[in-house]
gemmi code that builds the backbone of each chain (N, CA, C; Angstrom):
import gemmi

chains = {
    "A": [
        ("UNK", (8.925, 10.382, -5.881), (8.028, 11.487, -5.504), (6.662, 11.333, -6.158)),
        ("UNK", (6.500, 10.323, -6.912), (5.432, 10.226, -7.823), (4.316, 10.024, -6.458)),
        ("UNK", (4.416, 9.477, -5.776), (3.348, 9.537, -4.552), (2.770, 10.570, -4.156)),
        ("UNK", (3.047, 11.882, -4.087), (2.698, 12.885, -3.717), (1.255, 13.295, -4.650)),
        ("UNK", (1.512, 12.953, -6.164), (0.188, 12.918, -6.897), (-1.208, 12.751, -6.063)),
        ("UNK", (-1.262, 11.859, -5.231), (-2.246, 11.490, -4.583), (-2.926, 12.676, -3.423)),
        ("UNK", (-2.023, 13.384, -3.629), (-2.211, 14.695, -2.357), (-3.048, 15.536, -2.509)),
        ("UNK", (-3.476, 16.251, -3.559), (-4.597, 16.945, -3.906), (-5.817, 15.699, -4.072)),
        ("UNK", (-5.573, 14.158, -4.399), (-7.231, 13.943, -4.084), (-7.240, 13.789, -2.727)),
        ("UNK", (-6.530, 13.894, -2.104), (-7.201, 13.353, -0.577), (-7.536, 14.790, 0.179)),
        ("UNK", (-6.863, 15.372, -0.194), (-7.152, 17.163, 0.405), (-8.643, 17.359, -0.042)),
        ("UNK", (-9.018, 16.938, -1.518), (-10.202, 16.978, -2.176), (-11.494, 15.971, -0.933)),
        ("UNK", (-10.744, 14.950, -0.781), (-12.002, 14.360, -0.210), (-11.493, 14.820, 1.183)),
        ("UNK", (-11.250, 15.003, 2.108), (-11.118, 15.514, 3.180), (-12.169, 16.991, 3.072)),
        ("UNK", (-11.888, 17.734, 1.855), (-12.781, 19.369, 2.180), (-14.013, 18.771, 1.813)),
        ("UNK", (-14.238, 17.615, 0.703), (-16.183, 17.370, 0.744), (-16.130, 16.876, 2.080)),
        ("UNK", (-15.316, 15.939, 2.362), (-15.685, 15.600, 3.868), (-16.355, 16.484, 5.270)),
        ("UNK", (-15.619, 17.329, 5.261), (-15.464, 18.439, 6.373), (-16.917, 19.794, 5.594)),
        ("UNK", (-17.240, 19.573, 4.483), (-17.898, 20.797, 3.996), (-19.254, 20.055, 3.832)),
        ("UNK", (-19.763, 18.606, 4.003), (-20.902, 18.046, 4.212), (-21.509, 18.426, 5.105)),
        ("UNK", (-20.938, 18.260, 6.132), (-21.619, 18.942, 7.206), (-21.778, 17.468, 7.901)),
        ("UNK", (-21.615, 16.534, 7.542), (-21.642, 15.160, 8.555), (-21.001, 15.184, 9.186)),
        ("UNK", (-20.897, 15.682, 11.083), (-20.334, 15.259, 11.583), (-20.902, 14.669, 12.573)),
        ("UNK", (-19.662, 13.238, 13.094), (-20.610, 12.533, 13.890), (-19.986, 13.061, 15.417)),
        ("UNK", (-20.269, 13.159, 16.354), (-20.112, 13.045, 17.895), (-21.082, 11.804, 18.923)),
        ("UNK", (-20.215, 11.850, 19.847), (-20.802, 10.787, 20.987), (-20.885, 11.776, 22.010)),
        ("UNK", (-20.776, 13.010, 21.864), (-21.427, 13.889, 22.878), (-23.111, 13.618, 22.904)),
        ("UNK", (-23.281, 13.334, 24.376), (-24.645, 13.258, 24.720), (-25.333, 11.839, 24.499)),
        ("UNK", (-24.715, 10.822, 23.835), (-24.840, 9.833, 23.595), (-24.731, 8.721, 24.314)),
        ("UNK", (-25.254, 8.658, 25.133), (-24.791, 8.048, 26.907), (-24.371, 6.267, 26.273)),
        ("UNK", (-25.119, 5.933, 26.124), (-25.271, 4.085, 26.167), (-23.545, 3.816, 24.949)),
        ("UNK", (-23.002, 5.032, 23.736), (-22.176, 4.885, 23.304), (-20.887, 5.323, 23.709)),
        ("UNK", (-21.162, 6.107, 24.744), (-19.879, 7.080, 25.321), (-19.475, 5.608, 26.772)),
        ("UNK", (-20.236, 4.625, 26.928), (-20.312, 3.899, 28.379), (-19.487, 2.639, 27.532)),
        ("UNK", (-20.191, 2.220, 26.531), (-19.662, 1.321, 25.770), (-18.118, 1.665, 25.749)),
        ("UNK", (-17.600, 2.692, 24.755), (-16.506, 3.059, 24.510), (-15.702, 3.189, 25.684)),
        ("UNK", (-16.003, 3.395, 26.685), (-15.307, 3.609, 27.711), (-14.833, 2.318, 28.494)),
        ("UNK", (-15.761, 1.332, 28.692), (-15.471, 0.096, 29.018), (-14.822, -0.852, 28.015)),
        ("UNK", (-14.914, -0.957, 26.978), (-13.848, -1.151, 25.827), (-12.432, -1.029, 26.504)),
        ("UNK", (-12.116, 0.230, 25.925), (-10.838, 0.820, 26.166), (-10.349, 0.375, 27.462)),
        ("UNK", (-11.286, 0.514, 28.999), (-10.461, 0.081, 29.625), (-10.097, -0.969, 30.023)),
        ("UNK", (-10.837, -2.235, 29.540), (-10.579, -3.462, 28.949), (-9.207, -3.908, 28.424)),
        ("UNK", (-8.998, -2.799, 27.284), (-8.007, -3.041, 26.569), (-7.166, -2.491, 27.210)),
        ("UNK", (-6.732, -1.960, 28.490), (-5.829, -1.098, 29.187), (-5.517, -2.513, 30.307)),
        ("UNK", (-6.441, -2.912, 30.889), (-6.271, -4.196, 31.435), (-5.653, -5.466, 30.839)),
        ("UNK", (-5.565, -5.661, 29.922), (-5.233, -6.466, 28.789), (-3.453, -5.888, 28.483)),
        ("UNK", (-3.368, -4.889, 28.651), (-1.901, -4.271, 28.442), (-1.463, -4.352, 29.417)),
        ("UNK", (-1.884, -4.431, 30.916), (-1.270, -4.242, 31.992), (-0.860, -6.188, 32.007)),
        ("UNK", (-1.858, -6.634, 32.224), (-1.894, -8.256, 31.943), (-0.693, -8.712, 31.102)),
        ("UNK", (-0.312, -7.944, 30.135), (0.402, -8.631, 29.363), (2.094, -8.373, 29.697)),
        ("UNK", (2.005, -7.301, 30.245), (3.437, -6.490, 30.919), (3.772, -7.025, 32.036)),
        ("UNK", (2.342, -7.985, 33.265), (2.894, -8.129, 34.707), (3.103, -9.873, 34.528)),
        ("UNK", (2.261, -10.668, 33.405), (1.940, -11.862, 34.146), (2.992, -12.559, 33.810)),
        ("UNK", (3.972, -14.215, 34.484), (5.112, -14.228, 34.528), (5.183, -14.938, 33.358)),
        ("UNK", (4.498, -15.776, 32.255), (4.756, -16.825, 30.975), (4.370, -15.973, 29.996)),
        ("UNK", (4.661, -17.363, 29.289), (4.094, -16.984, 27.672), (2.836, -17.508, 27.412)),
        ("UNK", (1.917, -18.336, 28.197), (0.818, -18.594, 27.453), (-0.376, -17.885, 28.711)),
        ("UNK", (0.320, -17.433, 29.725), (-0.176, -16.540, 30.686), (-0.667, -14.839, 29.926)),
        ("UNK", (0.696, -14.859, 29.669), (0.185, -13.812, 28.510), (-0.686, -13.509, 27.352)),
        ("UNK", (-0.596, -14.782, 26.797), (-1.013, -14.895, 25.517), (-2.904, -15.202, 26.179)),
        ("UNK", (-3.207, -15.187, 26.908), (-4.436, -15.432, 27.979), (-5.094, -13.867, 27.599)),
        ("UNK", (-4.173, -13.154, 28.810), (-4.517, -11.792, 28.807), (-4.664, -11.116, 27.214)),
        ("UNK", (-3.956, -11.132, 26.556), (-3.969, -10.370, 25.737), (-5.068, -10.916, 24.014)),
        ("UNK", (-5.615, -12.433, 24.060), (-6.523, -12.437, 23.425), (-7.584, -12.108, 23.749)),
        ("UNK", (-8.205, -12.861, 25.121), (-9.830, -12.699, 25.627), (-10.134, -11.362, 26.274)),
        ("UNK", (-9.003, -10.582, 26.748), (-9.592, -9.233, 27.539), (-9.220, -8.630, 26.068)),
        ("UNK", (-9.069, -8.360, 25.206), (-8.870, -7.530, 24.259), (-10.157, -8.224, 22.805)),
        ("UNK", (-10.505, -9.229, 23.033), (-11.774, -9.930, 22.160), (-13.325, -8.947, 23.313)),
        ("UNK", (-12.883, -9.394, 24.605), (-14.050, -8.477, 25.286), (-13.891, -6.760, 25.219)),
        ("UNK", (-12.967, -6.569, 25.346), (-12.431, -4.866, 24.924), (-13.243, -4.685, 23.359)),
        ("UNK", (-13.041, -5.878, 22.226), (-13.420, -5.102, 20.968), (-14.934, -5.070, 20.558)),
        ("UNK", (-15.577, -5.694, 21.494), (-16.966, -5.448, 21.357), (-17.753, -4.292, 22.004)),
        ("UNK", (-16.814, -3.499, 23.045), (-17.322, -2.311, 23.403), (-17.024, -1.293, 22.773)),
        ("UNK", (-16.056, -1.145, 22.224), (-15.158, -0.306, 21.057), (-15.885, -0.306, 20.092)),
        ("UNK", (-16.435, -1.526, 19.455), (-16.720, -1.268, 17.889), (-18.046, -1.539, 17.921)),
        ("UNK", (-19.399, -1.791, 19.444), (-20.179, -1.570, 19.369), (-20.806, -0.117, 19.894)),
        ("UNK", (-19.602, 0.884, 20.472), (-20.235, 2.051, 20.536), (-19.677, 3.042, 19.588)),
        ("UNK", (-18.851, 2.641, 18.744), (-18.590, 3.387, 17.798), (-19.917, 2.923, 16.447)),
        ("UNK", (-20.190, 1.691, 16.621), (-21.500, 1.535, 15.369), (-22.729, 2.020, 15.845)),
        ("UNK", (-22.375, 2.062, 17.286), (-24.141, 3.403, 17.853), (-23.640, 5.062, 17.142)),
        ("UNK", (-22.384, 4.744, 17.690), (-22.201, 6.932, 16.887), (-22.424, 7.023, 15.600)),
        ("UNK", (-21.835, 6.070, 14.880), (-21.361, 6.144, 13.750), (-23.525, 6.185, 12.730)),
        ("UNK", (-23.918, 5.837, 13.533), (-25.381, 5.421, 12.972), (-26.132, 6.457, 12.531)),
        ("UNK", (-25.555, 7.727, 13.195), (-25.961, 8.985, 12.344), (-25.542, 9.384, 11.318)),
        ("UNK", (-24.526, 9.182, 10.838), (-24.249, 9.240, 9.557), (-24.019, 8.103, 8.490)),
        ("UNK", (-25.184, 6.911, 8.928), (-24.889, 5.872, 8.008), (-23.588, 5.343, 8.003)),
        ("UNK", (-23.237, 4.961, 8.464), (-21.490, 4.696, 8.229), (-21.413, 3.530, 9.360)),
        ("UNK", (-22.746, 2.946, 10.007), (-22.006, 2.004, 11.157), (-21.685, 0.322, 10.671)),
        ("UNK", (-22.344, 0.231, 9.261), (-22.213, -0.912, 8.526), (-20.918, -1.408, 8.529)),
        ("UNK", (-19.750, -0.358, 8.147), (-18.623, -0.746, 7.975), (-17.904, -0.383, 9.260)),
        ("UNK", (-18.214, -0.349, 10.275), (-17.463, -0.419, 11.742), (-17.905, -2.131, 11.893)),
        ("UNK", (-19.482, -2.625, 11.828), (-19.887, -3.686, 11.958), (-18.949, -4.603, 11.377)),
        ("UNK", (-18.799, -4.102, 9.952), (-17.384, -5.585, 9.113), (-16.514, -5.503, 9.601)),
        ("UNK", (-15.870, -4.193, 10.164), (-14.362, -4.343, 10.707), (-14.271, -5.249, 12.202)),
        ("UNK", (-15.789, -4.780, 12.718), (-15.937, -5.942, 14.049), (-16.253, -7.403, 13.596)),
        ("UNK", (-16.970, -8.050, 12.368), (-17.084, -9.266, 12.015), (-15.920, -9.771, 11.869)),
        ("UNK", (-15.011, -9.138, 11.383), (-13.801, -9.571, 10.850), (-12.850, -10.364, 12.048)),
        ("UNK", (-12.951, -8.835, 12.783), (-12.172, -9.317, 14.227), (-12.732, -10.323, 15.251)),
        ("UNK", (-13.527, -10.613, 15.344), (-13.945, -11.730, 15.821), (-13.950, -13.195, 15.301)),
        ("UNK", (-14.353, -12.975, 13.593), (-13.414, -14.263, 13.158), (-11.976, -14.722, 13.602)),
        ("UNK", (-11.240, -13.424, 13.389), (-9.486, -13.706, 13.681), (-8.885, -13.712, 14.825)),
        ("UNK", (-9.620, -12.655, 15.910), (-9.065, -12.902, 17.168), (-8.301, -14.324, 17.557)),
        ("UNK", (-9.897, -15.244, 17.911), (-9.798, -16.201, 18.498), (-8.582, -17.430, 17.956)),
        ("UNK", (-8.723, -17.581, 16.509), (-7.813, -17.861, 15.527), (-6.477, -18.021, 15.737)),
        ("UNK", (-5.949, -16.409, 15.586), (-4.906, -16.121, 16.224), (-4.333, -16.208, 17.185)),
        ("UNK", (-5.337, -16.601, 18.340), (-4.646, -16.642, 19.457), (-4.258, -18.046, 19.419)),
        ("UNK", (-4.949, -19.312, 18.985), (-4.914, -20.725, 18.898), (-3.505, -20.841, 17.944)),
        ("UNK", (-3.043, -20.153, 16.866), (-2.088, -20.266, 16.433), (-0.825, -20.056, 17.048)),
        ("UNK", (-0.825, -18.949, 17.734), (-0.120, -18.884, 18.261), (0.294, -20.038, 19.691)),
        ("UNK", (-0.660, -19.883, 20.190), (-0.424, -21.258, 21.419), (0.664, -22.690, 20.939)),
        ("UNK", (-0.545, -22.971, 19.758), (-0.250, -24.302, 19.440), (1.956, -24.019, 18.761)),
        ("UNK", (2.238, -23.013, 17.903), (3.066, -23.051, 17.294), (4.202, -23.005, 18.520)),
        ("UNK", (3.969, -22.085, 19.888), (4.666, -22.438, 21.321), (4.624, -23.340, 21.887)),
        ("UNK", (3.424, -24.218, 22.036), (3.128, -25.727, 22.697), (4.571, -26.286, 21.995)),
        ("UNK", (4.195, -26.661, 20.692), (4.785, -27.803, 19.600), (6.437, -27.168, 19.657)),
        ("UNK", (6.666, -25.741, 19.607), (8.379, -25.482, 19.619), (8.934, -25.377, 21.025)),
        ("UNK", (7.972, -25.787, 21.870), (8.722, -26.099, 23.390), (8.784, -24.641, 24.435)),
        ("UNK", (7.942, -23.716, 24.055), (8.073, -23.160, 25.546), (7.573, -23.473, 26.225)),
        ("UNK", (7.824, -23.660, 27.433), (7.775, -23.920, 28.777), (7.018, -23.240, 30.053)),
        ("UNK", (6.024, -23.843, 30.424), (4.909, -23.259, 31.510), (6.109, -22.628, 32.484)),
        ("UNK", (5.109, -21.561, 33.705), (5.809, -21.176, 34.131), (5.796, -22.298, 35.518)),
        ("UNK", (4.986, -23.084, 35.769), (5.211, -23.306, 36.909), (4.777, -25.218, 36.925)),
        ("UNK", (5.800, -26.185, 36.954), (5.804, -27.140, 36.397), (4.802, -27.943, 36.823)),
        ("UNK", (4.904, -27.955, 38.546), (4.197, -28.681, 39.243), (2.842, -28.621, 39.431)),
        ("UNK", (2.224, -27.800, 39.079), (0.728, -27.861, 38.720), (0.280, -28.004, 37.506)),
        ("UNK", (0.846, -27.893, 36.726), (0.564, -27.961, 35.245), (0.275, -29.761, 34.763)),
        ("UNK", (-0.833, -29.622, 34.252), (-0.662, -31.253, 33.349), (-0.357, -31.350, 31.695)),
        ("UNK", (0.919, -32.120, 31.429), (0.327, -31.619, 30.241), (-0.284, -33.206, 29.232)),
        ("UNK", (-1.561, -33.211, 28.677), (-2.480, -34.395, 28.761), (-2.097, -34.704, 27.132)),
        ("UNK", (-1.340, -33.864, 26.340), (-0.959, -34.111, 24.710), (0.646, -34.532, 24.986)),
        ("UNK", (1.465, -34.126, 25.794), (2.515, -34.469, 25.724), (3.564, -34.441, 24.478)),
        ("UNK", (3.161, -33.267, 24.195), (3.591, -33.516, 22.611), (4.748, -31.961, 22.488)),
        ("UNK", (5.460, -31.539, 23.686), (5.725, -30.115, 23.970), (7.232, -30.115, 22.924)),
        ("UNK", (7.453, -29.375, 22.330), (8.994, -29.402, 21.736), (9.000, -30.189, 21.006)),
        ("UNK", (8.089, -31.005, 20.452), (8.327, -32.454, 18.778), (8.729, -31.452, 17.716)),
        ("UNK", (8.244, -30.438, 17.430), (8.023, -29.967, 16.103), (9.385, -29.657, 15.873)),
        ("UNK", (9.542, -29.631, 14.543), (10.818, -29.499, 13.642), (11.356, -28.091, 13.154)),
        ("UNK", (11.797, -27.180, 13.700), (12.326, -26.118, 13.707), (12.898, -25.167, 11.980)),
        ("UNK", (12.271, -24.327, 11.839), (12.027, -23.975, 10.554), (14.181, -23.510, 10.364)),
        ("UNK", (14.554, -23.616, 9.162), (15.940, -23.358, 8.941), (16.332, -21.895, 9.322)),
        ("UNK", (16.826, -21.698, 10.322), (16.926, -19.884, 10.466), (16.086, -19.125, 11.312)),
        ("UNK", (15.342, -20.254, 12.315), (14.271, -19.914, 13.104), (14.559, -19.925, 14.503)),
        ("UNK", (13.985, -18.535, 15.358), (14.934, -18.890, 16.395), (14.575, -20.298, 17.447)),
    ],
    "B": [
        ("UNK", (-14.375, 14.068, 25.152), (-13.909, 13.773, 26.432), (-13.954, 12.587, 26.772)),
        ("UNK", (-14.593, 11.722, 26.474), (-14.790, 10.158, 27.040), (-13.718, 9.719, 25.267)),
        ("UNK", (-13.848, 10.217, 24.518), (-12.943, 9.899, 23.315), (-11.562, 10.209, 23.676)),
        ("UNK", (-11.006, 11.279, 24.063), (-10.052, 11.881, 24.352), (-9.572, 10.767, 25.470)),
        ("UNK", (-10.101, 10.730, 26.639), (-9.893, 9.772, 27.428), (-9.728, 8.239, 27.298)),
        ("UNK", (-10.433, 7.724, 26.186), (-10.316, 6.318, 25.244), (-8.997, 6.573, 24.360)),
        ("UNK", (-8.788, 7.544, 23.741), (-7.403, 7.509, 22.774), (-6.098, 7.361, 24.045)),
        ("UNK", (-6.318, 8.322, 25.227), (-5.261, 8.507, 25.967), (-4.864, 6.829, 26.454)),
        ("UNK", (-6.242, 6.199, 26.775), (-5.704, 4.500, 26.974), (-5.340, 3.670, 26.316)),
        ("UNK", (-5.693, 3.921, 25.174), (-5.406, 3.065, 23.500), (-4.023, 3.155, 23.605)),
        ("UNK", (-3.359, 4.733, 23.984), (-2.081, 5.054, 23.227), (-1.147, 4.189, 24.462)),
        ("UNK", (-1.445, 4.158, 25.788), (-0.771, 3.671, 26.962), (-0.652, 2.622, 26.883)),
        ("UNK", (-1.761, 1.169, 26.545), (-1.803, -0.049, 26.103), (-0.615, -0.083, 24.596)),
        ("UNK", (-0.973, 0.530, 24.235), (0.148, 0.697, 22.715), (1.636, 0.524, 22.980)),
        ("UNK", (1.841, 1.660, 24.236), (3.515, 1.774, 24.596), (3.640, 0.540, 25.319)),
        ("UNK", (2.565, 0.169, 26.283), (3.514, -1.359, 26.997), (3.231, -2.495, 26.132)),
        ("UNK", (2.730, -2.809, 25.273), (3.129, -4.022, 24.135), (4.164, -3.454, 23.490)),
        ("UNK", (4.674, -2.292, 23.000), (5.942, -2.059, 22.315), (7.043, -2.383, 22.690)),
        ("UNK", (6.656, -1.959, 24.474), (7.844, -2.820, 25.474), (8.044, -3.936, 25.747)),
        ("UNK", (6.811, -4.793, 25.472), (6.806, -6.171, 25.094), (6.890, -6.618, 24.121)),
        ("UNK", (7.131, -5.980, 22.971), (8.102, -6.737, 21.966), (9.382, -6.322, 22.070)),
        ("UNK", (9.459, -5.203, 22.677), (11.134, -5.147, 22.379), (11.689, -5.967, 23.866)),
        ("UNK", (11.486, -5.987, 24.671), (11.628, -6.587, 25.944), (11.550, -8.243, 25.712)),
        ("UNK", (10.489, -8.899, 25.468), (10.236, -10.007, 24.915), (11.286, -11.668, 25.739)),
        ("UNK", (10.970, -12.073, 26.188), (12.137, -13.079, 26.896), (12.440, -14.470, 25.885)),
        ("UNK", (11.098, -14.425, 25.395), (11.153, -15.765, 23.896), (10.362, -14.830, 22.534)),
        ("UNK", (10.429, -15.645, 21.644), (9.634, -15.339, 20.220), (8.146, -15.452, 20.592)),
        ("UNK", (7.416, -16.493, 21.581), (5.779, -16.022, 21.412), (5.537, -14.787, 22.156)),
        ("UNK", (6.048, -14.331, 23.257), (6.285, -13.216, 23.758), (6.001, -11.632, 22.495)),
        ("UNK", (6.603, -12.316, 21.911), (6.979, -11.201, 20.301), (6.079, -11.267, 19.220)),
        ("UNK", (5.665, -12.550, 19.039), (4.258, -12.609, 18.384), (3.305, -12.432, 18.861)),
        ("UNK", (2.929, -12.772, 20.209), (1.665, -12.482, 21.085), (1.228, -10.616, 20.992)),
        ("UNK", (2.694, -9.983, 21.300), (2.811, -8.725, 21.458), (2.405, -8.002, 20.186)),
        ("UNK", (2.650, -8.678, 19.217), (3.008, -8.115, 17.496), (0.973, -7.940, 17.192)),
        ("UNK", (0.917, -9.116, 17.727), (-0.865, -9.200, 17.072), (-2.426, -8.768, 18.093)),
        ("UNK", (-1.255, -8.053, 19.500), (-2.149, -7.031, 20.117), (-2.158, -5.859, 19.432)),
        ("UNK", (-0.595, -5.778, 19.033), (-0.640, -4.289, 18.857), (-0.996, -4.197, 17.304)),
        ("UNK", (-1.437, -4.883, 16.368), (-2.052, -4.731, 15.317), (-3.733, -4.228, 15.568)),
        ("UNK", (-4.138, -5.337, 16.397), (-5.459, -4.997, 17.155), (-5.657, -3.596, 17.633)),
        ("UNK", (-4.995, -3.183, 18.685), (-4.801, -2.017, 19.391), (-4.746, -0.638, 18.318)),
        ("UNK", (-4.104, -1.068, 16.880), (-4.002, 0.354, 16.224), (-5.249, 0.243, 15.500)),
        ("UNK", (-6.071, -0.856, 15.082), (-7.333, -0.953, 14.323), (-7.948, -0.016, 15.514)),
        ("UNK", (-8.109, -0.655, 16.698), (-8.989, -0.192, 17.459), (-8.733, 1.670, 17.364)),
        ("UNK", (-7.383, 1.820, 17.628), (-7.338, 3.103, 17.812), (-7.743, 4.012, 16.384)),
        ("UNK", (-7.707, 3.818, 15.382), (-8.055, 4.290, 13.910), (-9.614, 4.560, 13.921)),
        ("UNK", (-10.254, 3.740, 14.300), (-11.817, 3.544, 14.387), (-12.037, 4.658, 15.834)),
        ("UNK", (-11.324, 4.909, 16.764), (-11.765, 5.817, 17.714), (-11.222, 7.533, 17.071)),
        ("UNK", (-9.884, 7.248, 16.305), (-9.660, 8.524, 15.573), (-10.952, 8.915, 14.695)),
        ("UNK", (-11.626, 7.911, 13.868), (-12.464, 8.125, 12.828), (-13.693, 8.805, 13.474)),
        ("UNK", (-13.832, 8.275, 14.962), (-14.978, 9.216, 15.545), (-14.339, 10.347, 16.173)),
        ("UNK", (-13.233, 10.304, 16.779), (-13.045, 12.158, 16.966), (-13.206, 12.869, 16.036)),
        ("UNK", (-12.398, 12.603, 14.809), (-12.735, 13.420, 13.849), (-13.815, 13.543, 12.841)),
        ("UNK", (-14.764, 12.404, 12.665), (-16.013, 12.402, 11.857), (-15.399, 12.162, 10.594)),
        ("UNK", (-14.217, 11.264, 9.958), (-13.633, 11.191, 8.523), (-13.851, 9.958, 8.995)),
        ("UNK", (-15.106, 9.543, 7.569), (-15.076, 8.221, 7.842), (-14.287, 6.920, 6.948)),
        ("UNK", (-13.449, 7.764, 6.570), (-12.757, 7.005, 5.299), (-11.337, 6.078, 6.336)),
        ("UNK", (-11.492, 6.394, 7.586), (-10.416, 6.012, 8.507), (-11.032, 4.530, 9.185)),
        ("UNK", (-12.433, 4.406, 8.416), (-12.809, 2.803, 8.599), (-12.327, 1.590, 7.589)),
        ("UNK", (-12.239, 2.096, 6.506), (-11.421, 1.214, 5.595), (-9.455, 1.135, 5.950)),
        ("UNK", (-9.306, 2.105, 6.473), (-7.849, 1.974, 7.304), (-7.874, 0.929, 8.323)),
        ("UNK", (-9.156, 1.335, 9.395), (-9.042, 0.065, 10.281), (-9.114, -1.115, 9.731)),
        ("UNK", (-10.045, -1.333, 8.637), (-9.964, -2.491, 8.587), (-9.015, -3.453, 7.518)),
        ("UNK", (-7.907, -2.294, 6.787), (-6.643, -3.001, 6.311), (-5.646, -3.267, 7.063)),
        ("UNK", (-5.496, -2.638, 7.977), (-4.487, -3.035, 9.241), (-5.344, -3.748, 9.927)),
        ("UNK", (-6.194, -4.538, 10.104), (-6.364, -5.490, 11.171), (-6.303, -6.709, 10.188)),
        ("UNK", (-6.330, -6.397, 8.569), (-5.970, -7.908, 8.120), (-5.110, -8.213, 7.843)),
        ("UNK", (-3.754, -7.206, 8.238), (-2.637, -7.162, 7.461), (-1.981, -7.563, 9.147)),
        ("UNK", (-3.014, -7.273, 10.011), (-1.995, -7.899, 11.596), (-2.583, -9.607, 11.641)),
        ("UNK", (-3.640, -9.827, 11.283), (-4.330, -11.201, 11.539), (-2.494, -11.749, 10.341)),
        ("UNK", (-2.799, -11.714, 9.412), (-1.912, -12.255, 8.230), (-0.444, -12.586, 8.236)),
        ("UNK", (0.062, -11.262, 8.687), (1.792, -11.738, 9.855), (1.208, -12.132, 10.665)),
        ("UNK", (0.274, -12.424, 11.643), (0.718, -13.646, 12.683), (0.421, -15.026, 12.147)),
        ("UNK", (-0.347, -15.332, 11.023), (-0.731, -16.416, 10.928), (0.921, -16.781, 10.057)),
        ("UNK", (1.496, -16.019, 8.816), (2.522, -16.357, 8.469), (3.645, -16.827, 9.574)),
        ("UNK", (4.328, -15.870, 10.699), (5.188, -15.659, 11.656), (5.003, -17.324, 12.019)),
        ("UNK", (3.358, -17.962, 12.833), (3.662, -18.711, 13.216), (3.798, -20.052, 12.491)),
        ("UNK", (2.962, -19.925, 10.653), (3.428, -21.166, 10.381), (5.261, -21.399, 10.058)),
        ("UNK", (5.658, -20.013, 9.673), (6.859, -20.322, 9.666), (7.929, -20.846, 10.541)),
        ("UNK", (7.092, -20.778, 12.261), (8.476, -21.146, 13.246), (7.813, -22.634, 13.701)),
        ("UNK", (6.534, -22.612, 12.986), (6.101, -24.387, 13.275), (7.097, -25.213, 12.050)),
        ("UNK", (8.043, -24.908, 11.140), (8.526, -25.540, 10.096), (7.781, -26.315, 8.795)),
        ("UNK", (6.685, -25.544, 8.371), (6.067, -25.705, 7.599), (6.293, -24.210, 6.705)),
        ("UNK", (6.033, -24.974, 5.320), (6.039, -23.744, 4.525), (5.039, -22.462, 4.705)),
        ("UNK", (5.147, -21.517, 4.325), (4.435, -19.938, 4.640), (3.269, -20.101, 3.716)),
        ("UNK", (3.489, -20.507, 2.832), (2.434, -20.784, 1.878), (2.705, -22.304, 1.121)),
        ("UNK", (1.115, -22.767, 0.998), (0.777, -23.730, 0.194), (0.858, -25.194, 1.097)),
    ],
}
model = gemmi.Model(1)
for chain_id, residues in chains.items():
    chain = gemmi.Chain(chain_id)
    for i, (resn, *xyz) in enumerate(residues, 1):
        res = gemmi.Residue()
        res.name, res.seqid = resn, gemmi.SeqId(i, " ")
        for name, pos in zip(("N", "CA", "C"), xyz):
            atom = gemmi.Atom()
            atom.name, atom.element = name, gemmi.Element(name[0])
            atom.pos, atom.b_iso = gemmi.Position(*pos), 0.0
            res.add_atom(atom)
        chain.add_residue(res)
    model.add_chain(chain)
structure = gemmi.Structure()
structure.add_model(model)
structure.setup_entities()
């Protein structure tokens, strides 16, 4: 229960929070309310993509690059709102960040499916020019 | 209203990767799914932080998006058969 200690400071910074009087809105804020909106439904496309298309690297398609284009509308109209109260600096790092790792991540992932052998969905059009599908050595306890 | 309407899609994208990890037909299926939906809750934290104007819900986003980058990079060196670290 010792966690609970923490409960009166956050109640504490929540009432300076709320009793500053900073609040931010994207009411009326056209160019950030358009942003945010195309974001999101980006990232709604990107979910649908990832639920209909028939593979795994079909998927893995949808769900890095429409969701890398989704996070630049997201976290560039939240650093237009956020600009009234000084605060869009650190929306900006949380977007630097994600753009380092996105792309990253998605290459990790590929390559660690290439090398443990899953399988395109559709053989006969596919080339594959590394030939290298299923070599890798299977970790002890891995499925 | 355009927020309200952005959380309502955040949260819909949220439920069908959940169904794609639990659904999942192989393991990248499950990792692919694992490191949207790390993405997807950063994103959604940072749209909470503007409904509500608490901006302390930006340092949230941005520990959960390094703590989703970090299991996937572990997840996959571990099923390439290389050690997790070092």
């Amino acid at each position: 229960m010792r966690f609970l200690l923490c409960l009166p400071f956050m109640l504490a910074t929540w009432a300076l929070a709320a009793a500053s009087g900073e609040r931010v809105s994207v009411q009326g804020n056209l160019p950030a309310e358009l942003l945010i909106l195309i974001g999101t439904l980006f990232i709604l496309l990107a979910a649908l993509g990832m639920l209909r298309f028939p593979d795994f690297y079909t998927r893995l398609h949808a769900s890095t690059k429409l969701v890398t284009l989704g996070g630049i509308g997201v976290f560039g109209g939240s650093a237009l709102a956020f600009s009234a109260v000084q605060a869009s600096e650190r929306v900006l790092l949380v977007a630097a960040f994600f753009f380092l790792t996105a792309p990253l991540s998605g290459y990790m992932i590929a390559r660690s499916g290439y090398l443990r052998g899953l399988e395109p969905y559709r053989e006969d059009t596919s080339v594959d020019e590394w030939g290298a599908c299923g070599e890798a050595e299977p970790s002890p306890g891995a499925p | 209203m355009i927020v309200n309407l952005a959380l309502i899609c955040l949260a819909l994208s949220i439920m069908l990767a959940v169904y794609r990890v639990l659904r999942g037909p192989s393991w990248g299926d499950r990792i692919t799914a694992l490191d949207f939906l790390g993405v997807n809750v950063a994103v959604l934290i940072v749209v909470t932080a503007l409904k509500t104007g608490f901006t302390a819900f930006l340092d949230a986003a941005l520990i959960v998006s390094i703590l989703g980058f970090l299991s996937t990079v572990a997840l996959t060196r571990y099923l390439l058969g290389g050690r997790v670290m070092g």
